[in-house]
C-alpha positions in Angstrom: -27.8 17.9 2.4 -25.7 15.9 5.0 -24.5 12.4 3.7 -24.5 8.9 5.6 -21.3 6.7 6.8 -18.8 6.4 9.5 -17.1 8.6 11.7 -14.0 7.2 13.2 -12.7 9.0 16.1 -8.8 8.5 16.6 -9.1 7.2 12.6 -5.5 8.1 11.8 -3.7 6.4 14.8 -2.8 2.5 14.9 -6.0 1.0 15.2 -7.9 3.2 13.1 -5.2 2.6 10.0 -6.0 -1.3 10.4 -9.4 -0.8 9.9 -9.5 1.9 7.0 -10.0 0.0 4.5 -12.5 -2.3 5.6 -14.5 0.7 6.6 -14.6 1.8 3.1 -15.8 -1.5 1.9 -18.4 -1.2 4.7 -19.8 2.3 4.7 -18.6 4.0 1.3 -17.9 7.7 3.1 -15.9 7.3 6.0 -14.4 11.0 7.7 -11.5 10.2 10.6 -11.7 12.8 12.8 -7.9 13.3 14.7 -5.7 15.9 16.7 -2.6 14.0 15.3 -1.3 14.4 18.6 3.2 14.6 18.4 3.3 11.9 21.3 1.3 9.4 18.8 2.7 10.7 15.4 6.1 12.3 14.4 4.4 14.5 12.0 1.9 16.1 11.4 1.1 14.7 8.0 -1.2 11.7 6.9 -0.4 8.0 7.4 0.7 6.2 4.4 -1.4 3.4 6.3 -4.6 5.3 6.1 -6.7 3.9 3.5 -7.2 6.2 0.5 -10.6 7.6 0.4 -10.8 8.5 4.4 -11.4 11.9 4.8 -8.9 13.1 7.5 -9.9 16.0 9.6 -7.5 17.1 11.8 -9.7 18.1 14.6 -10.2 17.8 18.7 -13.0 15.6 19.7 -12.9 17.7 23.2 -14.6 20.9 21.4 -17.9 21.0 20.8 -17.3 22.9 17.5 -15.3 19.6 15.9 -18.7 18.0 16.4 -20.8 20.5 14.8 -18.6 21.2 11.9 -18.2 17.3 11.1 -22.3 16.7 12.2 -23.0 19.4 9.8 -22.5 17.6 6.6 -22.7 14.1 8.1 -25.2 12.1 9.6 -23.0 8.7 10.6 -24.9 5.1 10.7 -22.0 4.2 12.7 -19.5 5.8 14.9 -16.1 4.1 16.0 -14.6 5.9 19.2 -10.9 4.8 19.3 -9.9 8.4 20.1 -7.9 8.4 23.9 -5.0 9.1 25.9 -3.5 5.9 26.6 -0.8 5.1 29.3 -1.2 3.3 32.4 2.2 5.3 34.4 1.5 8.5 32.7 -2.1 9.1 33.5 -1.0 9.2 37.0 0.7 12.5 36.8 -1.5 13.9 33.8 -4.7 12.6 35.1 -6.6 15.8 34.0 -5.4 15.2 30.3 -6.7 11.8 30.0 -10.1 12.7 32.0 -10.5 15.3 29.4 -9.9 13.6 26.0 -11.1 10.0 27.7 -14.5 11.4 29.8 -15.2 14.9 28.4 -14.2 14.1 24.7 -16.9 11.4 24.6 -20.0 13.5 26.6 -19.2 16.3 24.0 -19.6 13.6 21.1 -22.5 12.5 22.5 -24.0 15.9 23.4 -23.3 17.1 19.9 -25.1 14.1 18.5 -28.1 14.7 20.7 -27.7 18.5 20.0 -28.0 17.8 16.3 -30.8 15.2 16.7 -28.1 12.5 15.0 -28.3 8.7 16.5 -26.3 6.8 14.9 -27.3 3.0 14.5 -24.1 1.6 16.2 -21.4 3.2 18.0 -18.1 1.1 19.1 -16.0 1.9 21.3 -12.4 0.4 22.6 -12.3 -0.3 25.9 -9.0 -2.1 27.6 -8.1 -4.9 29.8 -7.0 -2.0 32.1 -10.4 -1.7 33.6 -10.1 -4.8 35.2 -7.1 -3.8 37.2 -5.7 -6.8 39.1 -8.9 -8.8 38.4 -10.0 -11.9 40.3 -7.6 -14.1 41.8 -8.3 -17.4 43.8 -7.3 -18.7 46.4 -5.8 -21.6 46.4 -6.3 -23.7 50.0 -9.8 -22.5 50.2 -10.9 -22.5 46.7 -12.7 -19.2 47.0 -12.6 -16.0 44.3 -10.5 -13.3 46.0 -10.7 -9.3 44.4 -7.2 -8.3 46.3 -7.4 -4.9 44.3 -4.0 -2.5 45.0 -0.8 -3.7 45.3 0.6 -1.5 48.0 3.3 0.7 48.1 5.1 -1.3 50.8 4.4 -4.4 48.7 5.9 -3.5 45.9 9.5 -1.9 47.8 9.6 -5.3 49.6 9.3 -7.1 45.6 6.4 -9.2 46.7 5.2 -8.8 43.3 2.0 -11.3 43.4 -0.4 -11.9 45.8 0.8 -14.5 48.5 -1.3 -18.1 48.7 -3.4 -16.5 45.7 -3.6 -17.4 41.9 -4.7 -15.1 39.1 -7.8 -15.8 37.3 -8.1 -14.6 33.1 -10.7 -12.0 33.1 -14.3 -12.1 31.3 -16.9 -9.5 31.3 -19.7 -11.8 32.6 -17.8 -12.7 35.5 -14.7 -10.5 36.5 -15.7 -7.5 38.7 -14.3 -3.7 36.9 -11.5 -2.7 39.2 -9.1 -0.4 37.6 -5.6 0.3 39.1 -4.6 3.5 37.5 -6.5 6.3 35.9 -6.7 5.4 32.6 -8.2 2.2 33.4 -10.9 3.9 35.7 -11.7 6.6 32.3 -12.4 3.8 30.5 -14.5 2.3 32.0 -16.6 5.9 32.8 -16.4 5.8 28.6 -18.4 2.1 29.2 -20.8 3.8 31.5 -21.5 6.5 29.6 -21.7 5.4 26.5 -24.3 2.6 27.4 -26.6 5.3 29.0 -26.7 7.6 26.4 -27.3 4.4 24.4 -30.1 3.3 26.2 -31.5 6.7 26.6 -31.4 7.4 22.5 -32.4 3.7 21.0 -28.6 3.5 19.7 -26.8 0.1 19.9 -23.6 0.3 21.9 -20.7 -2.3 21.5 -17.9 -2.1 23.6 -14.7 -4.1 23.0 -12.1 -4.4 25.7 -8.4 -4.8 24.1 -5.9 -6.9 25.7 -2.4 -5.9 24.4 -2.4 -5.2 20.9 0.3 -5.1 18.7 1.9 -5.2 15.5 3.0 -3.4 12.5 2.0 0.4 12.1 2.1 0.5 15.8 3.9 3.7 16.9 7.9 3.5 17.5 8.3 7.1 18.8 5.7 6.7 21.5 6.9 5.4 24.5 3.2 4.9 26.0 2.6 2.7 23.1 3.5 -0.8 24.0 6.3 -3.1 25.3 6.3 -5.4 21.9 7.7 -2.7 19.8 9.8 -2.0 22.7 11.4 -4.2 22.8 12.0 -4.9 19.3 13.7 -1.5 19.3 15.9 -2.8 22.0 17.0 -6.1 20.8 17.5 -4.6 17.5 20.4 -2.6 18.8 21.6 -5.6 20.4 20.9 -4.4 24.2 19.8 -6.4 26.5 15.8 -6.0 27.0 15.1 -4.9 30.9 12.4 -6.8 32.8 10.7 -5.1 35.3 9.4 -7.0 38.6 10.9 -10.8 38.0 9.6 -10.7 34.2 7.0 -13.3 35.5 4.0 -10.7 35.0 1.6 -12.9 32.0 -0.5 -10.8 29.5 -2.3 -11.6 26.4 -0.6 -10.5 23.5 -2.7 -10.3 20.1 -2.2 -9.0 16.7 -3.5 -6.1 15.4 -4.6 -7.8 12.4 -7.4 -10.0 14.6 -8.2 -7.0 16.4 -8.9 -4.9 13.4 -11.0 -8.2 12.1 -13.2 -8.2 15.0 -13.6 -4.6 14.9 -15.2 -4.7 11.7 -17.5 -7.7 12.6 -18.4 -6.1 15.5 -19.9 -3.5 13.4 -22.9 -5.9 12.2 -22.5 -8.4 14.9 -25.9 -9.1 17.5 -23.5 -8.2 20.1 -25.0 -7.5 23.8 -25.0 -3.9 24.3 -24.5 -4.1 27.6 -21.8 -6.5 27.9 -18.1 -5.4 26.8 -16.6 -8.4 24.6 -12.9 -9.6 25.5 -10.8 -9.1 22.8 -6.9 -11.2 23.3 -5.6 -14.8 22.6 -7.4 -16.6 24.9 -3.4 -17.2 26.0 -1.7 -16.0 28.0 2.5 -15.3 28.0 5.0 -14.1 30.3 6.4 -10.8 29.3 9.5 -12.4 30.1 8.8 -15.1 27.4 8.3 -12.3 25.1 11.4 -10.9 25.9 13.7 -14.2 25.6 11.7 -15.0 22.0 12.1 -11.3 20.6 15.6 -11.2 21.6 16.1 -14.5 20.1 14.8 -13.1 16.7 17.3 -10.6 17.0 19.7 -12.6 18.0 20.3 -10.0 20.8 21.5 -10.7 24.7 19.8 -12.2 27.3 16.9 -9.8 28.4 17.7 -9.5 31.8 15.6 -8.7 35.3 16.5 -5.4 36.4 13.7 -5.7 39.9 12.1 -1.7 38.7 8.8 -1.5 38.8 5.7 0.8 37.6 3.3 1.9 40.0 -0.5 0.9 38.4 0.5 -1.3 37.0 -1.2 -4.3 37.3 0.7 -7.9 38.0 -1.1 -10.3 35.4 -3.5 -9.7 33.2 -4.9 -12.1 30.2 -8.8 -12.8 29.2 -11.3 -15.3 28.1 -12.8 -15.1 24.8 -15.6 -17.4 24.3 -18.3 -15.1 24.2 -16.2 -12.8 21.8 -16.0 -16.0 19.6 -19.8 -16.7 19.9 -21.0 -13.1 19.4 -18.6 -12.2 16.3 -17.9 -15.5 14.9 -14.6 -14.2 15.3 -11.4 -16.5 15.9 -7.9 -14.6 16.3 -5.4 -16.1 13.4 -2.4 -15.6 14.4 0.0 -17.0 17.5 2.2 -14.8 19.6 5.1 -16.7 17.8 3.6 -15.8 14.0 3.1 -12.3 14.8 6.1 -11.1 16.7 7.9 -12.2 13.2 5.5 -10.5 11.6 5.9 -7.0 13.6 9.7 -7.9 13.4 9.8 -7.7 9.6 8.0 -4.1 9.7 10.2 -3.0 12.5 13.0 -3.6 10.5 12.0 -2.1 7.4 10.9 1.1 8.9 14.0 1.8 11.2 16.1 0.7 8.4 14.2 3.5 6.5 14.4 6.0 9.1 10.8 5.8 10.2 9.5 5.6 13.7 6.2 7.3 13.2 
């Protein structure tokens, strides 16, 4: 007879590490169901940072016989869907791949789960900050919210890197219009859509949470799609001089994995509004230049240093407000940018010194 708990899609990758064990504590059975894809892990072995007592299955959430092998012998109360292709550049020459995984990897979840006659009580799923794309902006003389949406081509080759006479605006779910830039951005946000029809059509509760930039240790140091933090760590820890693309001026919201992962698990239990993604960041924003200058100061590295490239789909700022988050989840994120960049600087260390960039 099938069993009860939590099925944690993407469970062996950064996020679903930080939350292991707190899923444990939570649900008692907990399966992570992952392709252990090379461009996320160096081997195909289990993270040390998986808590013991997760059953790994190394499985593709894109075929529909993952779903009924796992759905055969579990009926979840929850389901946490952290399982996607991630990378803004690169899902503009592999868009198919991340459609797949991003799009078709959650219908066939929830076409198993209808096909099984399994509704969970709760699934969550991670959105991103991506959907957004350049968000609202406003315009300074007149006073008046301004959705500017692409930086152009042209635009960018001439380095007019903001938007002239406007100013950016941090982004909130109640009030910032879904955008996206780039193609992951516009598959998460069909994950959003989808998810909170089925939801609506089944009597399941959906909770979506949209990341800002997380970071921190355990996050991958072989993937190059991961993140500029560890980046740049890897950089200024060879004592090279960290590259800033645009002018360096492009502000983001930086937060720790270790306040994502805690509002993660309140999410879980939380009277969230199904309908309405929650903001995860800061509530601060930083220049990625600042980043730069305080990582390489850490490292007592060389001046990081503009270079003028730039990335198409990229978006130019990008940061978020978090009052509702803190309302919904009683949540409250612990740590400052300064406080976890030594935090992630400690791990860096320690791993490359051990030969480890999984």
């Amino acid at each position: 007879m099938a069993s009860t708990g939590c099925i944690v899609t993407g469970g062996a990758g950064f996020i679903g590490c930080a939350i292991s064990k707190g899923l444990i504590e939570r649900f008692g059975r907990v399966v992570a169901v992952d392709n252990l894809h090379p461009q996320v892990h160096k081997t195909a072995s289990r993270p040390a940072a998986l808590a013991a007592g997760v059953e790994l299955l190394r499985l593709d959430i894109t075929e529909p016989a993952t779903w009924d092998a796992v759905l055969a012998e579990l009926r979840p109360t929850a389901i946490v869907h952290l399982a996607a292709e991630t990378g803004t550049g690169q899902s503009l020459t592999e868009a198919t791949r991340h459609a797949h995984v991003n799009v078709t990897g959650t219908t066939v979840m929830l076409d198993a789960l209808a096909r099984h006659k399994v509704v969970p009580e709760r699934i969550l799923l991670t959105s991103s900050r991506a959907v957004y794309g350049e968000g609202a902006w406003q315009d300074r003389a007149a006073g008046q919210t301004i959705y500017p949406g692409y930086r152009s081509r042209e635009q960018l080759a001439r380095g007019e890197w903001d938007f002239m006479g406007l100013h950016a605006l941090p982004s909130s779910a109640m009030e910032t219009r879904a955008m996206p830039t780039n193609v992951y951005g516009s598959t998460k946000l069909a994950q959003e859509h989808i998810l909170c029809a089925w939801a609506a059509a089944f009597g399941t509760v959906p909770t979506t949470l949209r990341l800002q930039n997380v970071y921190g240790p355990g996050q991958s140091l072989s993937n190059s799609y991961t993140g500029i933090v560890s980046l740049f760590c890897r950089i200024a820890r060879a004592q090279r001089s960290i590259p800033l693309y645009e002018d360096g001026r492009m502000l983001r919201d930086f937060v720790l994995i270790d306040d994502v992962a805690d509002a993660l698990l309140l999410a879980l239990s939380a009277s969230a509004p199904g309908n309405v993604p929650l903001d995860v960041g800061t509530g601060v924003a930083t220049t990625i230049g600042d980043i730069a200058v305080h990582i390489a100061s850490l490292y007592n590295a060389p001046e990081p240093h503009v270079c003028a490239l730039y990335r198409f789909g990229d978006v130019r700022h990008a940061a978020c407000t978090i009052n509702l988050t803190r309302q919904m989840l009683a949540w409250e994120p612990r740590f400052s940018v300064q406080d976890g960049l030594l935090r992630l600087k400690g791990w860096v260390d320690i791993e490359l010194a051990a030969g480890g960039v999984d």
